[in-house]
N, C-alpha and C positions, 0 to 999 in steps of 0.2 A: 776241705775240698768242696762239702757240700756249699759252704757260705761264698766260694768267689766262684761259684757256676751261679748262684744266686745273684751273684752280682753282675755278671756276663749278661745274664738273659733279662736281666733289667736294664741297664746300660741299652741293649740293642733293642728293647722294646720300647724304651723312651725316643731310641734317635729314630727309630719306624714313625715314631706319634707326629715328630720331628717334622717331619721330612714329607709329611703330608701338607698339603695349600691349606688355607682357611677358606672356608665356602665363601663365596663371592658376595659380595656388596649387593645388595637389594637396587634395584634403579629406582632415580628419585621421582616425586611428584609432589606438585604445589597442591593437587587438592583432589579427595577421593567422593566419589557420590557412592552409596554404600546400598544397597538393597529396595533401589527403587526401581518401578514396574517401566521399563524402558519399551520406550516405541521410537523404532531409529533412524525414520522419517522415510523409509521404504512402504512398502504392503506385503511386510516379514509380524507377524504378528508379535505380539509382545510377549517380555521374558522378564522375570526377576535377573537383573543384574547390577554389575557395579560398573564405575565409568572414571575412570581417573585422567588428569588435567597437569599439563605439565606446561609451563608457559604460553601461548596462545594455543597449543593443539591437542587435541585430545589424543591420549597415547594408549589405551586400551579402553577395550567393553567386553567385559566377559564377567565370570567369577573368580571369586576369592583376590579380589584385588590387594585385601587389604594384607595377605599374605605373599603378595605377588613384587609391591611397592611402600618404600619409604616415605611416608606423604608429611608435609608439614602441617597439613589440615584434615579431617575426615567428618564428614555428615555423613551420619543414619538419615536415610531420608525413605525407608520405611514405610511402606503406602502412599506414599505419594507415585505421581507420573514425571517422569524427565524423559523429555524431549530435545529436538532440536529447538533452538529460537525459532519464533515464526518469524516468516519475512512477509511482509504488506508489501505487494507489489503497483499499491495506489494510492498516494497520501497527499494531505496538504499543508503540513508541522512548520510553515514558515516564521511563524509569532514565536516557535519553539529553539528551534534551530539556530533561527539568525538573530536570535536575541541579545543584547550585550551581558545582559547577567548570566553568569555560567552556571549556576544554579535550575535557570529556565532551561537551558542548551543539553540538560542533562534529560529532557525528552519526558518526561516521568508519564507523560497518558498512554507511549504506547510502551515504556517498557513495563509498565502496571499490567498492561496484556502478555504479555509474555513474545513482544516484538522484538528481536534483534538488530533486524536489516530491514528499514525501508527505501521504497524506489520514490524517487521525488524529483520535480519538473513535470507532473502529470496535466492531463489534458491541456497540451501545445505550452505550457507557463513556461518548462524551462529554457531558461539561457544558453545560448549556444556558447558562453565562454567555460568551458568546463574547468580547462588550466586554472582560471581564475577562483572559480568555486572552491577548488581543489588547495590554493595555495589558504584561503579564507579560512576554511575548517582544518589547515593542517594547524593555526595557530589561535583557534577556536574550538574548543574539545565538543564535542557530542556525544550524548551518553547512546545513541545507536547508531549502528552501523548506516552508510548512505549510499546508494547506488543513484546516478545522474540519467536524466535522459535529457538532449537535447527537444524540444518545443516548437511544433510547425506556426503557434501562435508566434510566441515569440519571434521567433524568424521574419516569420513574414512582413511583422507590424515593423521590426528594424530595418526593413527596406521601402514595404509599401505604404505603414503606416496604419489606421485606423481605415482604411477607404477602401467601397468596391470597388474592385474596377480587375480587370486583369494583368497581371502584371508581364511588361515587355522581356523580348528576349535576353537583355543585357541583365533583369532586375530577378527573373528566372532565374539566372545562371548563378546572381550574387546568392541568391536563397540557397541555391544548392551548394556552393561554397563555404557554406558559412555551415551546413548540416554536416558537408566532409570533415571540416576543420573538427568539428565539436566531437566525431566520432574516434576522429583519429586523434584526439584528448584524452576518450575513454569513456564519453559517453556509451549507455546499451542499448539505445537506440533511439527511434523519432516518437516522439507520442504529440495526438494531434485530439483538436477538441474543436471537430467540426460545428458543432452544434452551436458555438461559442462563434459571435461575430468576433474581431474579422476574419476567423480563417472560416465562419459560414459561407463568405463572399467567395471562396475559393471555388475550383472546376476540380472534378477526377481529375484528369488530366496533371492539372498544376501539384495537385496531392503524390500523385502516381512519381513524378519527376524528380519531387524533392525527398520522395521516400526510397528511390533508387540507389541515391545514395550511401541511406542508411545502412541498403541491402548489401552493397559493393564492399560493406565492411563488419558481415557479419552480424549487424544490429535488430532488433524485433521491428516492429509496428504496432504500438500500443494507440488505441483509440477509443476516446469517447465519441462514437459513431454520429453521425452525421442528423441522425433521427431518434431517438426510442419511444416514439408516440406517432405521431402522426399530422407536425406538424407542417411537414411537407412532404419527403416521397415514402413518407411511412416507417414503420419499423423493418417490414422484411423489406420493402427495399432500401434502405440502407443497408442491413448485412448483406445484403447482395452486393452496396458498392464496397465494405470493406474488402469483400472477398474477390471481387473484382481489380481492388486495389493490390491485393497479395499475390494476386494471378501475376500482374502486370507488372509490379516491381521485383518481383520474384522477391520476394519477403515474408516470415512468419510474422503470421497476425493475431494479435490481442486485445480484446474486446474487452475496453474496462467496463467493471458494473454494470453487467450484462442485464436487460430487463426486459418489461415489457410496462410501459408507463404511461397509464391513463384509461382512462373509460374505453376508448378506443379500439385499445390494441390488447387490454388483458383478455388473458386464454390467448395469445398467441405464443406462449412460450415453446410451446411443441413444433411449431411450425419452425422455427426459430432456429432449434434446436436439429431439424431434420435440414434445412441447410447447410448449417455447419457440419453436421455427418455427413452426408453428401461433399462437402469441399475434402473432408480427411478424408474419404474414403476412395477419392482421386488421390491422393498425395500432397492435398495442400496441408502445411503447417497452420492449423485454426485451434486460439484458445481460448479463453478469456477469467475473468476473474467476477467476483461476486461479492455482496457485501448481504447480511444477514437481518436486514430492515426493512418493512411496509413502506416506509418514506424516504423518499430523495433529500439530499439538500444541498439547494442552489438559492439564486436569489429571483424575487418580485421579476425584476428586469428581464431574466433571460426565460424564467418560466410563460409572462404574460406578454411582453412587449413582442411586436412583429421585428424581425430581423432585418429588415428596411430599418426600421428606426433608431439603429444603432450605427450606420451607415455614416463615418468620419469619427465617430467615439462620443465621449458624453454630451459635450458643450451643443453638439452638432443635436445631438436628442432635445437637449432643453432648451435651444432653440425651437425645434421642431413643436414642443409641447406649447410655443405659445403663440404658436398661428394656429388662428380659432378650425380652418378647415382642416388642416393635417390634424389637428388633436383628434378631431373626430372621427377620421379615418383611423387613427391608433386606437380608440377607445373601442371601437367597430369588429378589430382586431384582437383585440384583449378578452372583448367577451368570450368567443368562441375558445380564448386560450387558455381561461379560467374553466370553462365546461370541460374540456377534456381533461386538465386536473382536479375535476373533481366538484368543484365548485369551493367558492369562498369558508366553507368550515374543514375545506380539507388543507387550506395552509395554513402553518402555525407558524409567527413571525416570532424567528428566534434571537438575533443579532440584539447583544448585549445590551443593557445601559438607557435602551429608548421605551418611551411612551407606552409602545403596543409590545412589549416583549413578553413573551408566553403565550398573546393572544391570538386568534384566531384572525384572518383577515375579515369572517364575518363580524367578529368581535368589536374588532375596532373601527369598521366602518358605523357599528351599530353609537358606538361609543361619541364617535363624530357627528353622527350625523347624516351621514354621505351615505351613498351606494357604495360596493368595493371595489367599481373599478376606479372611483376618485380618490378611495383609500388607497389603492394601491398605488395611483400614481403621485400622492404625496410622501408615502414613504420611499417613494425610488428616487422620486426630487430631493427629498431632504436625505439620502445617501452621500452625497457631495458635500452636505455643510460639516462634516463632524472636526472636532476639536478637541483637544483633551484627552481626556479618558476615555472619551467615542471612538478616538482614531485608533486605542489601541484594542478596542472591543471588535466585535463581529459587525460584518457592516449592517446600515439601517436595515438595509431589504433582504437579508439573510433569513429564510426559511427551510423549515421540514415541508417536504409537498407529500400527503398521504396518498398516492395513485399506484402502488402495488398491490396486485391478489396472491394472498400466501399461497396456493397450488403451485402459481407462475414462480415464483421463489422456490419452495418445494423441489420442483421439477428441476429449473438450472442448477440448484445445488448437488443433485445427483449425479449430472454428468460428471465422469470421470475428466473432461478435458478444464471441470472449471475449479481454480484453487479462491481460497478467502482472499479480500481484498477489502481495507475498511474505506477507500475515500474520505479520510477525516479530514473534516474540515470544522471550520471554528462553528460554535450553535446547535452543531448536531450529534447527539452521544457515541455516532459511529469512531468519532476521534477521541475516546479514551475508552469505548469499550465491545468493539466488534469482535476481535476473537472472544470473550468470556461469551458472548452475547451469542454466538453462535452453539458454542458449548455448551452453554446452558440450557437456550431454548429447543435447538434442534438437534443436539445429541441426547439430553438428558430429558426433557421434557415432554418433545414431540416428536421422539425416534424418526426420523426423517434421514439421520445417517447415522455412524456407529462412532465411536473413540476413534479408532482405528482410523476411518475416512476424513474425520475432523482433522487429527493431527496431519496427515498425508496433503492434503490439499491445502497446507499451513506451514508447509516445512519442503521436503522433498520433490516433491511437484511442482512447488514454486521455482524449485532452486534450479531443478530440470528446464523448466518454460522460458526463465527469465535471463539464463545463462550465468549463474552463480556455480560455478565449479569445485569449489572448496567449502559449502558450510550446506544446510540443510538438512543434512544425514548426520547421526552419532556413529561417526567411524572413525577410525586410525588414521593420523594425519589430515583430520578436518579441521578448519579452526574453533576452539571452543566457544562455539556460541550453545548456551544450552539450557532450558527451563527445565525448572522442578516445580508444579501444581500440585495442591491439593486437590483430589477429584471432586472432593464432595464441596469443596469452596470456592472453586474457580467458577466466579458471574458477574456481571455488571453489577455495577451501581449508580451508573448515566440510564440516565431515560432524557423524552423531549423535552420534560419541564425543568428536568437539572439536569442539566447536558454536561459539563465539566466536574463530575464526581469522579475518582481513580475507581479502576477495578481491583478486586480482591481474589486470592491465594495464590499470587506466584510468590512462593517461598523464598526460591536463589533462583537469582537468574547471570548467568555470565556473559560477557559481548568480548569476546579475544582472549578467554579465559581468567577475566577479571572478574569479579563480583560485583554489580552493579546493583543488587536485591539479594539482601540477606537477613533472614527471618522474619520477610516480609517488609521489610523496610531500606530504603534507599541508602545509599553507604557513599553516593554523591562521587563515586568513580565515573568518569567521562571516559569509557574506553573504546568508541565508535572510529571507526573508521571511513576514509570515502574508497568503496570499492571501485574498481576502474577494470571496464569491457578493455578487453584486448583485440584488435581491429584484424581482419582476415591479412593475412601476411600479403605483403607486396602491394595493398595499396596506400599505405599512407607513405609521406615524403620520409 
């Protein structure tokens, strides 16, 4: 009896065991970041956690992930920092980008910084065909993400061409046409580079009309303002006309590479600075962006030449250079434009491949022979001859101009309203190493801001300003774009003498949840994408 009551209550305790589910399947993931110090592009301060990736999107941040998910990969990343990608909201990656070797296309100066997304068509360059751009890099990989702005330069040279003059009501309307079209593409907005003939030749006015547009569809007003010296209505008054511009298009306005540039105008960054408070503190939308450098870099031509003289485009200039009385009037010109930069030992003539590269304009005036402003106008002459390996180098008159005071730097990096921005361009180390550059010197070196501020105006801030809705921040359902640094490694390795050095310690870095940098080294995944502004409903066709 006792043996089949023994067998009873085993029988019914087996089909009890039975009769229970099996605990559920773990949810998968492609890849888990394990116990690194997250900061999650908010002003939440930082937290040991973990951050798991599941096809493009990040699907948790928390702990104990790796109890949480099935992952097909997991990094200890252990003292390190994981972040959001930074996004560069100022670049100039053309030689990178539009390269036919896809190997180039894979971006490697900014994604060495720890850049995800940059915005590109800066200061008035880009093309209003964005459709076209868009279909170009669908079947052209890039290894970082792209955000388009449509170009008031552009624009306008496609109707009015290189020349002053103002343009008629008919050629007006094409301009604004053509900025509708481009927005309702998916452009993010208009970015203009007044300072740059020929949209110097422009009026408010004609700015104000064509940036209406942008407005009517939701898009920023990014600018290289019309002055930042004091070549003609000064530095504050031109934030005056950006901001008068923003009034009037009813537009949020972004002030690229906010400065204050030259003998002239440094120590005005305060003044600068209370304007723009003054404009938010009305209600206008005023931001701008910053780049972490004593020196500019632009070329010979636009630093010294008078803007008369650029007046039809090059050929029109070098005409101009050989009638003996105009020459003199430009050279007349130039002196005073050389003093406000500094004078001749404060350009350093970078543009690859030639005679005077590395040197100084006093350098190589000395070297010639000449004075600098006949140096100068032989190198901006012989900008046009190049061939070969020149054409695909930085151009001749490509220069660092030294005319920043670290305070005036200092000082704009603190506001809250301004996020990093490299402006890379070919020549100048800003284009492989501004985020490290920033980190290193002025978080780590010269306390000027904290981690915290650094990564925030490099990720989150940006994403907020620029109208990026999906990446920036380490959260749920963002897409994985995501850097892991080492703190104590992350810093340049560009300076002005070797401008084109990669930066060092981004460990992994992902762009759409791909690994694009893994253990420190390129993995030659092209996972960029071209992100596209979505236009205020109802006005596009």
């Amino acid at each position: 009896m006792r043996g089949l009551l023994l067998v009873a209550t085993l029988t019914i305790f087996v089909q009890a065991g039975c009769s229970q589910s099996p605990p559920p399947a773990l949810p998968a993931a492609d890849l888990l970041l394990l116990g690194g110090t997250v900061y999650d592009g908010s002003e939440a301060a930082p937290r040991l956690l973990d951050v798991a990736v599941a096809g493009d999107r990040i699907v948790y941040v928390g702990e104990e992930a790796a109890s949480r998910f099935r992952a097909a990969r997991t990094l200890d990343v252990t003292g390190k920092i994981v972040a959001p990608g930074f996004i560069d909201p100022h670049t100039h990656p053309d030689r990178f980008i539009r390269s036919d070797d896809a190997a180039v296309r894979l971006n490697a100066p900014w994604l060495f910084q720890g850049v995800t997304t940059i915005f590109i068509g800066s200061d008035g360059s880009g093309s209003p065909d964005i459709a076209e751009q868009r279909d170009w890099f669908a079947t052209h990989a890039v290894g970082t993400n792209l955000a388009l702005y449509v170009g008031f330069g552009a624009v306008r040279s496609r109707v009015l061409g290189q020349d002053d003059r103002v343009p008629s009501a008919q050629e007006l309307q094409q301009m604004r046409g053509l900025v509708a079209n481009a927005m309702c593409e998916g452009a993010f907005g208009l970015s203009t580079g007044l300072f740059y003939a020929p949209q110097s030749f422009s009026s408010t006015d004609e700015v104000v009309a064509v940036a209406s547009e942008a407005a009517k569809r939701g898009g920023l007003y990014d600018t290289h303002q019309r002055d930042e010296s004091s070549y003609g209505i000064g530095l504050l008054g031109s934030v005056r006309e950006v901001l008068e511009i923003g009034r009037r298009a009813e537009i949020p306005v972004h002030i690229s590479h906010i400065k204050a540039l030259g003998v002239d105008v440094q120590g005005q960054a305060a003044a600068v600075i209370d304007l723009v408070e003054q404009a938010r503190a009305s209600g206008q939308r005023v931001t701008a962006d910053q780049y972490p450098w004593l020196a500019s870099g632009t070329h010979l031509g636009a630093a010294l030449l008078p803007r008369w003289a650029a007046d039809g485009g090059r050929k029109a200039l070098l005409r101009r250079l050989q009638d003996a009385a105009t020459q003199a009037r430009i050279r007349a010109e130039m002196v005073d434009n050389l003093r406000r930069r500094g004078g001749a030992d404060a350009l350093l003539l970078t543009g690859s491949g030639w005679p005077w590269t590395g040197k100084t304009l006093a350098e190589a005036a000395r070297e010639q022979g000449v004075d600098p402003i006949e140096a100068a106008l032989r190198v901006i002459s012989e900008g046009g001859e190049r061939t070969g390996r020149q054409r695909a180098a930085a151009s001749a008159d490509s220069v660092a101009s030294f005319n920043m005071r670290k305070d005036d730097v200092d000082l704009f990096m603190q506001q809250p309203w301004v996020i990093t921005g490299s402006d890379g361009s070919n020549g100048h180390p800003r284009q492989y190493a501004t985020f490290p550059e920033k980190y290193a010197r002025y978080v780590r070196r010269d306390h000027v801001i904290d981690v915290g501020d650094f990564i925030r105006s490099s990720t989150g801030l940006s994403a907020d300003i620029l109208g990026l809705d999906d990446t920036g921040y380490l959260r749920e359902g963002y897409l994985a774009d995501v850097v892991v640094f080492d703190p104590e490694r992350f810093a340049p390795m560009a300076d002005y003498v070797h401008p084109r050095a990669l930066s060092r310690g981004v460990e992994y870095l992902l762009v759409n949840g791909r690994l694009a940098i893994a253990d420190g080294r390129l993995t030659g995944t092209a996972a960029g994408r071209v992100r596209l502004h979505t236009p205020t409903p109802g006005t596009c066709p």
